[in-house]
Every structure is written in structure tokens, then in C-alpha cells.
C-alpha positions as CSV (number, residue, x, y, z in Angstrom):
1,X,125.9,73.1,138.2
2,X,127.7,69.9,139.0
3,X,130.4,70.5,141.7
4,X,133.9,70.1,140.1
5,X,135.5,67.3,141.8
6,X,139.5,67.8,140.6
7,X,142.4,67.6,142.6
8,X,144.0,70.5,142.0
9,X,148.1,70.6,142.4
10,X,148.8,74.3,140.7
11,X,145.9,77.1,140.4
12,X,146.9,79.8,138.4
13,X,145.2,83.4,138.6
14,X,144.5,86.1,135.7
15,X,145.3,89.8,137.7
16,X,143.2,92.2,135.8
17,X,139.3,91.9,137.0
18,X,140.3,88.2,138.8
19,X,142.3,89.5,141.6
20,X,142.6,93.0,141.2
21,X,139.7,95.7,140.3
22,X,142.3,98.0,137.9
23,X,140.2,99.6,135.8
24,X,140.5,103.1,137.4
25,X,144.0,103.5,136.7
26,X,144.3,101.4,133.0
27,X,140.8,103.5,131.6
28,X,142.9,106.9,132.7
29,X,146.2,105.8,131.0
30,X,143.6,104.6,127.9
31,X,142.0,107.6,127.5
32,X,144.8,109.4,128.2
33,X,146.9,108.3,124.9
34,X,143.8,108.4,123.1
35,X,144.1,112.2,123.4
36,X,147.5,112.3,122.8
37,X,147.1,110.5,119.4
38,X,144.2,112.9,118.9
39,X,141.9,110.2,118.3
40,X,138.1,110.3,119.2
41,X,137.2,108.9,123.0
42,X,134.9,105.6,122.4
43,X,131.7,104.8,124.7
44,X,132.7,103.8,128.1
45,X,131.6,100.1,127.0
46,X,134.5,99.8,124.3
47,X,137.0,101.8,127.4
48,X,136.0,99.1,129.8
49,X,137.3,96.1,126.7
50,X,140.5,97.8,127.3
51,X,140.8,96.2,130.7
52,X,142.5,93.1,130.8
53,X,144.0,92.2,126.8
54,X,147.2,93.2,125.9
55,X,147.4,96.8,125.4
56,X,148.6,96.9,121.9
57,X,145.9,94.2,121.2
58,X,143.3,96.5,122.2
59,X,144.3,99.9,120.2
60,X,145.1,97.7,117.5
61,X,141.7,96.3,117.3
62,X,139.6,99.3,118.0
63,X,142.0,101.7,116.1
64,X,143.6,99.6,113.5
65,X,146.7,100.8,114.4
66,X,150.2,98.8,113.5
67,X,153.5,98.8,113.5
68,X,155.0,102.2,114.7
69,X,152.0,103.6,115.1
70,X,150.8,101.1,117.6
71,X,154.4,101.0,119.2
72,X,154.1,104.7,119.8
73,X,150.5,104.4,121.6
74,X,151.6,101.7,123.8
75,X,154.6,103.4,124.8
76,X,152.6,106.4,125.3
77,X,150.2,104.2,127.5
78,X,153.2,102.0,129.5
79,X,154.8,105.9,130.8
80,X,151.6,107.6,131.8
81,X,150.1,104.4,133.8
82,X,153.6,103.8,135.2
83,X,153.9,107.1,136.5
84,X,150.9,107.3,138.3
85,X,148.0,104.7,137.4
86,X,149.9,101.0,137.7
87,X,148.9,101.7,141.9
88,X,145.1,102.6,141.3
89,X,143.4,98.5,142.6
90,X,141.3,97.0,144.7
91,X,141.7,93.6,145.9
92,X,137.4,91.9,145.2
93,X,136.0,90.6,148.7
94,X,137.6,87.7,149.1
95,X,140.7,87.7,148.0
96,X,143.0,87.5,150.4
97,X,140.7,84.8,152.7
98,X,141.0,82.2,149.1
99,X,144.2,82.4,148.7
100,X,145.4,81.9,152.8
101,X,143.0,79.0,152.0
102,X,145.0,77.2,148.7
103,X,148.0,78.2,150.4
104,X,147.2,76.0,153.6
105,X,146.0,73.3,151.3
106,X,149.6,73.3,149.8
107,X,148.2,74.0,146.5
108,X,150.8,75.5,144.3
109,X,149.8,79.3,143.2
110,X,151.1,81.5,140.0
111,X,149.9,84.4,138.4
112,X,149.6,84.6,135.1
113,X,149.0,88.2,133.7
114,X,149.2,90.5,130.4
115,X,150.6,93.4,132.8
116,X,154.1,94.0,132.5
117,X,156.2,92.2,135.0
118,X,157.6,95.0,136.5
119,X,153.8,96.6,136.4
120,X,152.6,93.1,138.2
121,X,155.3,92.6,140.6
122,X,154.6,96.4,142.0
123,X,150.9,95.8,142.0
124,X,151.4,92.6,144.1
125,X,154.0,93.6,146.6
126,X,151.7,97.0,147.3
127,X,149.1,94.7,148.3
128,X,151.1,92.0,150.2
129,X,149.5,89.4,147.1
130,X,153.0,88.4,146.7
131,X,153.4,86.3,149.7
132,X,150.7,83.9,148.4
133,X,152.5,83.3,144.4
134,X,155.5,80.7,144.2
135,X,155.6,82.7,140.6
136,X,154.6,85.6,139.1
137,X,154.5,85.8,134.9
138,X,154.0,89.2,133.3
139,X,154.7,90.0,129.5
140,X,157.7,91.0,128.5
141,X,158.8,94.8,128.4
142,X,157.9,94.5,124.4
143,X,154.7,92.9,125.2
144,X,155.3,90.3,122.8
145,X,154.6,87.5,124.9
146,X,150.8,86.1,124.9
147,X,148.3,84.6,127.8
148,X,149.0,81.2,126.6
149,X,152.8,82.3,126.9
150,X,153.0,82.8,130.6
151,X,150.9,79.8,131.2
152,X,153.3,77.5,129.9
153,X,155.8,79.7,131.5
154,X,154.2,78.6,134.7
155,X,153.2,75.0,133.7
156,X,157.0,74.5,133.0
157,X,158.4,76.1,136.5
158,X,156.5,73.2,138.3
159,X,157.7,69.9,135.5
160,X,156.3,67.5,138.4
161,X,152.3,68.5,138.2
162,X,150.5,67.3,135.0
163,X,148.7,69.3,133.3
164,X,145.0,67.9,134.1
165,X,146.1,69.0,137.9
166,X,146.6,72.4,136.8
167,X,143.3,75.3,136.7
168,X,143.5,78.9,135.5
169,X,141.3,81.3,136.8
170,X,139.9,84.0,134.6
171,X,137.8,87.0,133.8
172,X,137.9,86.5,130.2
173,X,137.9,84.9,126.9
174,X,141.8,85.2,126.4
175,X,142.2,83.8,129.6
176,X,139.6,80.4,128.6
177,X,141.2,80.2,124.9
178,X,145.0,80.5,126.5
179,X,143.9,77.8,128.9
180,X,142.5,75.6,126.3
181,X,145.9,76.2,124.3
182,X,147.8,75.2,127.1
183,X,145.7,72.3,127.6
184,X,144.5,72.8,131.4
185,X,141.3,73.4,132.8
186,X,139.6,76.7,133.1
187,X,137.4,78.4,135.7
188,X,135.4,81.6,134.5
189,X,134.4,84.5,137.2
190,X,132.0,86.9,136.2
191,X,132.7,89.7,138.6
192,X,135.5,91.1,136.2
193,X,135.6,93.3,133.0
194,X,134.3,90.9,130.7
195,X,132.3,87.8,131.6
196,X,129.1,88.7,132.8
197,X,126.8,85.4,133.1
198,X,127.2,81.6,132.8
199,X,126.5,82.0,129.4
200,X,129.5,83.8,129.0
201,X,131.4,81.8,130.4
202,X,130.4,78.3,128.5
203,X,131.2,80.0,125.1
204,X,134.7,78.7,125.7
205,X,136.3,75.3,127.3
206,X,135.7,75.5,131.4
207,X,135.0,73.2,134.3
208,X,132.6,76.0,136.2
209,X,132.1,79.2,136.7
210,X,131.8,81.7,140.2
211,X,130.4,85.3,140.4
212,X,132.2,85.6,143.9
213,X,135.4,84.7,144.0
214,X,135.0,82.9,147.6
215,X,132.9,80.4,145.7
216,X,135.6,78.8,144.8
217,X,136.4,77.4,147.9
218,X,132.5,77.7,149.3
219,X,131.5,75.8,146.0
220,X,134.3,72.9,146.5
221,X,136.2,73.9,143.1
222,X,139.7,73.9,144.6
């Protein structure tokens, strides 16, 4: 793969399967409301596609649930993991060594994120992530707000970096098609919840891919 050769002025990181391994805590909360709307508990590989879109995204595409209905299951889910799931991460290998490494660049860093802010402000002070992140974007407590949303929420919190110096980073197709929409660059990883190889990843819009996220500095993308 050609080494991307940008300049980057803002990266901006996905949570969910990017920084964070959260799936323990947001497949408890899942299944748990599934039993609570007495609904039948799907194969582990359509509880692991639960992991990283919006919530009500996700029960509203494998249930077809809507309106009150699907406000009821996502409050159902937002109470359980808050009281005891939102805590349940692990930081991937890495972590902590890329970002000490952007942050001594003086590379900008944000965090874009479908968790809810107060959910994603927890989850990064528990695990001292905070101290990298000029700004943190989470959804709304209505989770109305999309990916693309809080990217432009972070594009327009830093007016002086155009948007070709900007790069998401993300585990996901919602996280590529957001990026496309926002009209920066994208960078897949493939050690998440849903991309899985470079094919994957070059469905969407991206300027590379890494299955370790120290790549990106090993592999000269930032």
C-alpha cells in the first residue's frame, strides 16, 4: 500500500472498537433489553453489529422497531449500561503510546463518538484518555445527533485547519460514510467490531487502512 503522505493538522478518533474494546459492557446492556422487550436473543454475529452504531439505529434495524417503541428500548438500554456496563473497556495495545505520539507532534486530537457524552466523558476520564482530546463529541441525550454531526461539530471547534488537513479514524462504515459527508479523509482499522480486512475497508472513501493501531505512526500515516 502506498504510504499516505498528508500533513495532518486535526486527527479525529471513533471510541467504540478504535480506542476502546467496549463490547463486554454494550452486548450485556443489548441483550439485556432484549429480554426486557421479550424479544428473541439473535446469533452472537448480529449482537457484536450492535457495537459501535447508534443504539436506536441498531434495534431499529434488526427489530423494526419505531417511534415509542424504539424510544422505550433505548431508554431501557441507556439505564442498564449506565448503571453498571458504560465502565466495562479496554484500551487496544497501543493506544496510549499513538496518541503521547500526535500529541508531541502538536497535532490537534478530538473524539468523535455515537456514545452519549456523558457515557464518553466517563469512559475517557476512567482511563486518563482525556488528557490527550482538545474535544470530546458524544450524541446528544436524545441521540438524535449523527457521526457526520459530531465531525462537523469538531471540524468547526478548530475554524483555522482545512478540511483536507483533517483525518478520522474508524472501525466502521458509519465512521468512512460520515467522513466522506464531512468531506475529510478517512483511515479504516480492522481490529474493531466491524472491519475485518482491506477489503473492508476500500468499500468506502479512505486514504489506508491499519490492523494495529500503532501502524499509524509505524506506517507514517500521521
Amino acid at each position: 500500500m502506498e504510504m499516505n503522505k498528508k500533513k495532518y493538522r486535526l486527527v479525529i478518533f471513533d471510541v467504540d472498537g478504535t480506542l476502546l474494546d467496549t463490547s463486554e459492557g454494550l452486548i450485556n446492556s443489548t441483550i439485556y433489553t432484549i429480554k426486557q422487550l421479550g424479544y428473541q436473543i439473535p446469533p452472537q454475529k448480529v449482537l457484536n453489529a450492535f457495537v459501535g452504531p447508534r443504539i436506536q439505529d441498531s434495534f431499529q434495524e434488526v427489530y423494526g422497531l419505531n417511534g415509542k417503541e424504539l424510544e422505550y428500548a433505548t431508554s431501557i438500554f441507556r439505564k442498564h449500561y449506565k448503571e453498571g456496563n458504560v465502565l466495562l473497556a479496554k484500551p487496544y495495545n497501543g493506544v496510549y503510546k499513538v496518541l503521547e505520539y500526535i500529541h508531541k507532534k502538536e497535532i490537534h486530537l478530538a473524539v468523535a463518538t455515537n456514545k452519549r457524552q456523558d457515557f464518553v466523558d466517563e469512559l475517557m476520564e476512567k482511563y486518563k484518555l482525556n488528557q490527550y482530546f482538545k474535544l470530546i463529541c458524544g450524541t446528544d441525550m436524545m441521540g438524535n445527533l449523527k457521526k457526520v454531526d459530531l465531525i462537523n461539530q469538531c471540524i468547526s471547534s478548530f475554524a483555522d485547519i482545512f478540511t483536507e488537513q483533517i483525518v478520522m479514524i474508524g472501525d466502521s462504515s458509519y465512521d468512512a460514510v460520515a467522513a466522506q459527508e464531512a468531506g475529510i479523509n478517512f483511515i479504516g482499522v480492522t481490529y474493531g467490531f466491524d472491519f475485518r480486512t482491506e477489503d473492508d475497508v476500500n468499500k468506502w472513501s479512505n486514504v489506508g487502512y491499519v490492523d494495529d493501531i500503532r501502524k499509524l505512526i509505524g506506517g507514517g500515516f500521521i
